[in-house]
C-alpha positions in Angstrom: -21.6 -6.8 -13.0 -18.4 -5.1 -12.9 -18.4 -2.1 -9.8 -16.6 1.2 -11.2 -14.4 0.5 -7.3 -14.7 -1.7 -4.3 -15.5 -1.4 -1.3 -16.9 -3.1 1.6 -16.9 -6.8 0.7 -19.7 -8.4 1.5 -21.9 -5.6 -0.4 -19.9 -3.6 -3.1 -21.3 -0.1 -3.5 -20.4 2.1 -6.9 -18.9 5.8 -5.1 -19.5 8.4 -8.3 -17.0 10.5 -6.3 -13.7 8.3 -7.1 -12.0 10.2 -10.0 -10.4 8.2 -12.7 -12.1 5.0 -12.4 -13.6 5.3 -16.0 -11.0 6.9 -17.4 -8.4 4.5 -16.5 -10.4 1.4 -17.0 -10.7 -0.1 -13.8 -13.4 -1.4 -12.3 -13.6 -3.7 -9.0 -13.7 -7.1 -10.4 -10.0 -6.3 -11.8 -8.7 -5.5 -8.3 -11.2 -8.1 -6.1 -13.6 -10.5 -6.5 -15.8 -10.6 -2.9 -16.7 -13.8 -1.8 -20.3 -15.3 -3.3 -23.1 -16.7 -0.4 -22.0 -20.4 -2.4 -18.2 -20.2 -0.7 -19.7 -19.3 2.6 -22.3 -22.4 2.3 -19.5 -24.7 1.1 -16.6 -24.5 3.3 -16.2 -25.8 7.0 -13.8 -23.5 8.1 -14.2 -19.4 8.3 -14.5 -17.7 5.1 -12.3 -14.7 5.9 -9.1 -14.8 7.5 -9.5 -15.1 11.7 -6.0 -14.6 12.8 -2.7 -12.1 11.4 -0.6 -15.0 10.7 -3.4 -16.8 8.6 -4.2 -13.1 7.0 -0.3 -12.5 5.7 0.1 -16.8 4.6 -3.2 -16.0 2.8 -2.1 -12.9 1.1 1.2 -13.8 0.6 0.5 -17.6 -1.2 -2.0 -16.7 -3.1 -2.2 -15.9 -6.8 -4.4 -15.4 -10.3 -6.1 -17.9 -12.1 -4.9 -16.5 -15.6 -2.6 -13.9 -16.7 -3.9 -10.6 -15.6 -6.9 -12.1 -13.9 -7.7 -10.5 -10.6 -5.3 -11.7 -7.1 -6.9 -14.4 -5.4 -6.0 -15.2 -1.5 -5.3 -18.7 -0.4 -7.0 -20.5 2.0 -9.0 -18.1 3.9 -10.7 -14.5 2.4 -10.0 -10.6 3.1 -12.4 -7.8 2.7 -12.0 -4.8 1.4 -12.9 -1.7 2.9 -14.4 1.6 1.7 -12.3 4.8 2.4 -14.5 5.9 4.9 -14.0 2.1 6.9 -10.4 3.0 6.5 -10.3 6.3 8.1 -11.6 4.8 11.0 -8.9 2.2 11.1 -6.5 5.0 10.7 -7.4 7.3 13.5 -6.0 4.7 15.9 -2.4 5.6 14.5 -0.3 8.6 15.1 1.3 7.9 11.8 2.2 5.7 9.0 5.9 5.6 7.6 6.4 3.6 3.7 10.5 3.5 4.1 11.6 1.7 0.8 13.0 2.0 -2.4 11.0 2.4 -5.8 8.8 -0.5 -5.4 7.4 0.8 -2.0 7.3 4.5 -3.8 4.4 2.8 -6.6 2.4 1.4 -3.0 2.6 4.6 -1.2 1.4 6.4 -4.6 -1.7 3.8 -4.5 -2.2 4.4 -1.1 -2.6 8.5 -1.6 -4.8 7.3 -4.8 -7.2 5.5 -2.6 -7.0 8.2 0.6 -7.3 11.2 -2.1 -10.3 8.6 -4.1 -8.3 9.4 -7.3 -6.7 7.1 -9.2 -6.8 9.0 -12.4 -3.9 11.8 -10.5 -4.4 11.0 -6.7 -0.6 10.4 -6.4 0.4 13.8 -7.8 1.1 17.6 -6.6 -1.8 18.4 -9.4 -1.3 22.3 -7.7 2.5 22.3 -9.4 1.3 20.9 -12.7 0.6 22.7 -16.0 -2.6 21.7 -17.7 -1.0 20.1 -20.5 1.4 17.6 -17.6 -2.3 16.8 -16.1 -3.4 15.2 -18.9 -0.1 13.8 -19.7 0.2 12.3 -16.4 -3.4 10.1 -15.8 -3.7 6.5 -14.7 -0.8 4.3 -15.3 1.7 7.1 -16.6 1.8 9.0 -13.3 3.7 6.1 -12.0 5.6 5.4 -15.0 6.7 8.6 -16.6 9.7 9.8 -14.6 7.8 13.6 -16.4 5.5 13.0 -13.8 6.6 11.2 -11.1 8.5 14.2 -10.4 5.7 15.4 -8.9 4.7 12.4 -6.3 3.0 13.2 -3.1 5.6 11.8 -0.7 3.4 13.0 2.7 -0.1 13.9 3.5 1.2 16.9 4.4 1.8 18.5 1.5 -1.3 18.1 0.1 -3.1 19.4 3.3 -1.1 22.6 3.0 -1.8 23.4 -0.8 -4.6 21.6 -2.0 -8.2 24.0 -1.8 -10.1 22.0 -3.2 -10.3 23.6 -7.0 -11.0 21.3 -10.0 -7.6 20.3 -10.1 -7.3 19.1 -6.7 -8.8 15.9 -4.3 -8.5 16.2 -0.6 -8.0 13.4 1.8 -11.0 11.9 2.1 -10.1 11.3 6.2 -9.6 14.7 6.5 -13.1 15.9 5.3 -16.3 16.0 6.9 -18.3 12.4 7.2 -21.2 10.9 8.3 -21.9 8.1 10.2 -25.2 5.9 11.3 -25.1 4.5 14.4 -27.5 3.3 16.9 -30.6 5.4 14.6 -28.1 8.4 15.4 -26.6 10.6 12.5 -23.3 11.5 13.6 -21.0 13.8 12.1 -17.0 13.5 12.4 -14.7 15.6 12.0 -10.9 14.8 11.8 -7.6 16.0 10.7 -6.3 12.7 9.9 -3.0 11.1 10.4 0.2 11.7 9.0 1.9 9.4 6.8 4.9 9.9 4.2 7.2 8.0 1.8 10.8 7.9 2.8 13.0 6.8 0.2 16.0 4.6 0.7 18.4 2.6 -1.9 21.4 1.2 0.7 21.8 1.2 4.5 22.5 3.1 6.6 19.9 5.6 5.0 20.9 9.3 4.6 20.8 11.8 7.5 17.8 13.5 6.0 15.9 10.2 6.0 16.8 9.1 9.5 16.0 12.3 10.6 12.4 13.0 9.7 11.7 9.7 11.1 13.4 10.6 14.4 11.6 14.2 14.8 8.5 11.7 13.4 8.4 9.1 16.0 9.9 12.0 18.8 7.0 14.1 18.4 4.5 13.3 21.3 6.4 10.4 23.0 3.8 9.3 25.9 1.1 8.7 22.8 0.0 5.3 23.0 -0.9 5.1 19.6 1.4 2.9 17.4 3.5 4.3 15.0 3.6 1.0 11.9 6.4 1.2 9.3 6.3 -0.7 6.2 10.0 -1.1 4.8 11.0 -2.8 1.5 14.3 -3.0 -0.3 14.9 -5.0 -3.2 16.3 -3.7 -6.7 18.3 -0.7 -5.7 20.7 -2.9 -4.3 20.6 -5.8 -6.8 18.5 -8.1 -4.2 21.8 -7.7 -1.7 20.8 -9.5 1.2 23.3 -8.0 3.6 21.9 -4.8 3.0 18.6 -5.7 3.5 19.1 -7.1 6.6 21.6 -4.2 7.8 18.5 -2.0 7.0 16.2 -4.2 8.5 18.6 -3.5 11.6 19.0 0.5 10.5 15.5 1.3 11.3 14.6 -1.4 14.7 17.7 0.0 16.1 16.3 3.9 15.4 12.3 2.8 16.5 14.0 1.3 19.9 16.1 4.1 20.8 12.6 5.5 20.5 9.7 5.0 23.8 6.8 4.7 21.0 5.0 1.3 19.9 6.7 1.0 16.4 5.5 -2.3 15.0 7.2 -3.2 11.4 6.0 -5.1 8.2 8.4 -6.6 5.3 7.4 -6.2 1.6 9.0 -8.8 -0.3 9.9 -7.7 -3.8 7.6 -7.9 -7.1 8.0 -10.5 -9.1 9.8 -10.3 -12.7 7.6 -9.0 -16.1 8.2 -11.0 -19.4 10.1 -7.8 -20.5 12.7 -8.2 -17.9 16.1 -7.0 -20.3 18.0 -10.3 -20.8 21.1 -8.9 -18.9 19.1 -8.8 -15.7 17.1 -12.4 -16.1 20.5 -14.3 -13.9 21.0 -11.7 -11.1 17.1 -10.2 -10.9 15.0 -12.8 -12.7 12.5 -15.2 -11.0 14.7 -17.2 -9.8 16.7 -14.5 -8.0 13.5 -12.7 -6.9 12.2 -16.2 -5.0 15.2 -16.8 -2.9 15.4 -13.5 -1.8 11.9 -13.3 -0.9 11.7 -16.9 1.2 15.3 -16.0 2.7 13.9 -12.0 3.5 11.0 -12.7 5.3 13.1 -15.4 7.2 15.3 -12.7 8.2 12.2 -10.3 9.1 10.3 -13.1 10.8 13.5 -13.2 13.3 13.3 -9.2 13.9 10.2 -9.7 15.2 8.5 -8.2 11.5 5.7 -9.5 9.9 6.1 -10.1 6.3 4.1 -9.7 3.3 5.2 -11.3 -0.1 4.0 -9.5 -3.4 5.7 -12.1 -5.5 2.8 -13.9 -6.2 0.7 -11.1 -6.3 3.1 -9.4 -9.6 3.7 -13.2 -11.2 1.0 -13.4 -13.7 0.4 -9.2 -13.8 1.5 -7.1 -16.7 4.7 -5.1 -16.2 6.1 -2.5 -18.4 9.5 -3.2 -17.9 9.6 -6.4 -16.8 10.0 -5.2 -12.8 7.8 -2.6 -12.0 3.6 -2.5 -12.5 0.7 -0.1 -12.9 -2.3 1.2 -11.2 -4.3 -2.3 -10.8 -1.6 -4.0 -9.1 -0.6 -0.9 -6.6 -3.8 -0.1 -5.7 -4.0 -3.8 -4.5 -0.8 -4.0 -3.0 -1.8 -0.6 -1.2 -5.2 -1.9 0.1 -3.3 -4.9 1.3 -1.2 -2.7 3.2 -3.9 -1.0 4.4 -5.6 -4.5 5.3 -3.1 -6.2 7.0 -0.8 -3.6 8.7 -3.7 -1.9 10.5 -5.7 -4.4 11.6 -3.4 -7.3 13.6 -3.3 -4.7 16.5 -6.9 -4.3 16.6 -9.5 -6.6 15.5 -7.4 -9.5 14.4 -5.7 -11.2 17.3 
């Protein structure tokens, strides 16, 4: 049976709240296929992932079984967590910073889609939009259209600020009101969530708009001993330049240090190249291109004390509309693999 949207792993529920899932035909077993009791009977070693560095080798080597089949992990398993999972994650972070180029725009877009539980519009201003750009602008053409991607959420706190909540609208799920069982005890929480934004970059050194928002960002309450993760990512806007990748790598370590807040980073390697990549592109961005840069990146990262996350062989066998960028089902995973991996090594996985 195919779930209208995942969540927790072991026991996939079916949330009537999360807009668009019907709409934009995608149901769970496209995104992730939990682990059945069989795998858990037949293997010797731990079915899901017990360390970070066996997590990020797992998600990064794994791969589908079939074009357009769902994204398989290697080696060891991940779970996937309802919203309401994640928001507890998230409460143990001050913020969360996406600083990247157009690549890392898509992931943060999936990321507000999955906070916002709307993938049909989640990643949209919907309170700036005419009724004739919202249905223009569902699913996969919010992301695609450059119509609508004028209207991308690029932090949380823009929708807190404008969105009340009409027809139109879909609040942060973290930031409503929740319940929680524990210990035969119904709980209610209440929170206002974390902040967390896209910063976009195309070169290093970024702009001084950019570098400032993160330095009044990471200068706001400096004896907080919450972390403060970035996820960074810079690939096509500079033709797969390795020196500026690694000068921006510098850019934003050197800008966190000056800093006295716990600013741990993660890498995201580059997509890998659609079949409708234009021939002029296939030599200087084509698979080829894409592979080197990814191995030789996360070498690079790996020495700046990063962790590193590929997507290559997440994107290989996924359907791109232009041959380098992807849709809804492929952001939404890369997004909830964000939202698996970059959390978590600080907290439960040591």
């Amino acid at each position: 049976m195919a779930y209208p949207f995942p969540r927790f792993a072991s026991a996939p529920q079916t949330p009537q709240h999360v807009q668009g899932h019907q709409d934009c035909g995608v149901s769970s077993t496209d995104l992730y296929i939990p682990p059945s009791p069989h795998d858990r009977d037949r293997r010797k070693q731990p079915l899901y992932c017990s360390n970070r560095a066996k997590l990020l080798e797992a998600m990064s080597g794994g791969g589908r079984h079939g074009f357009e089949a769902p994204f398989s992990p290697v080696g060891c398993q991940y779970r996937w967590y309802s919203t309401a999972e994640i928001c507890m994650i998230l409460e143990r972070f001050d913020a969360i910073v996406f600083i990247g180029d157009e690549m890392l725009k898509h992931v943060y877009a999936a990321f507000t889609m999955l906070l916002r539980e709307n993938i049909a519009m989640g990643s949209l201003k919907q309170w700036e939009m005419k009724s004739s750009e919202r249905v223009a602008c569902r699913c996969d053409d919010q992301i695609i259209k450059a119509e609508c991607s004028k209207y991308a959420v690029t932090d949380n706190q823009a929708v807190r600020d404008h969105d009340g909540g009409s027809g139109h609208r879909s609040p942060y799920y973290c930031d409503r009101e929740w319940q929680l069982k524990m210990l035969d005890e119904r709980l209610v929480l209440r929170t206002a969530g974390i902040s967390h934004m896209y910063l976009p970059i195309s070169n290093s050194p970024a702009s001084d708009d950019v570098q400032n928002t993160f330095k009044s960002l990471v200068a706001k309450d400096p004896d907080s001993y919450k972390p403060i993760p970035v996820i960074h990512s810079l690939s096509l806007s500079t033709s797969l330049s390795w020196p500026i990748a690694t000068a921006s790598m510098d850019e934003w370590i050197t800008m966190a240090d000056s800093s006295t807040r716990n600013v741990p980073f993660l890498w995201l390697g580059p997509n890998a190249a659609g079949h409708l990549k234009p021939p002029g592109q296939i030599l200087s961005q084509g698979n080829n291109a894409l592979w080197h840069y990814t191995i030789e990146m996360a070498k690079e990262a790996h020495a700046r004390e990063y962790d590193s996350l590929g997507m290559y062989n997440l994107t290989l066998q996924a359907v791109s509309w232009d041959g380098s960028n992807y849709g809804v089902k492929v952001a939404l995973v890369q997004a909830m693999m964000v939202r698996r991996l970059h959390p978590l090594p600080w907290l439960s996985i040591q």
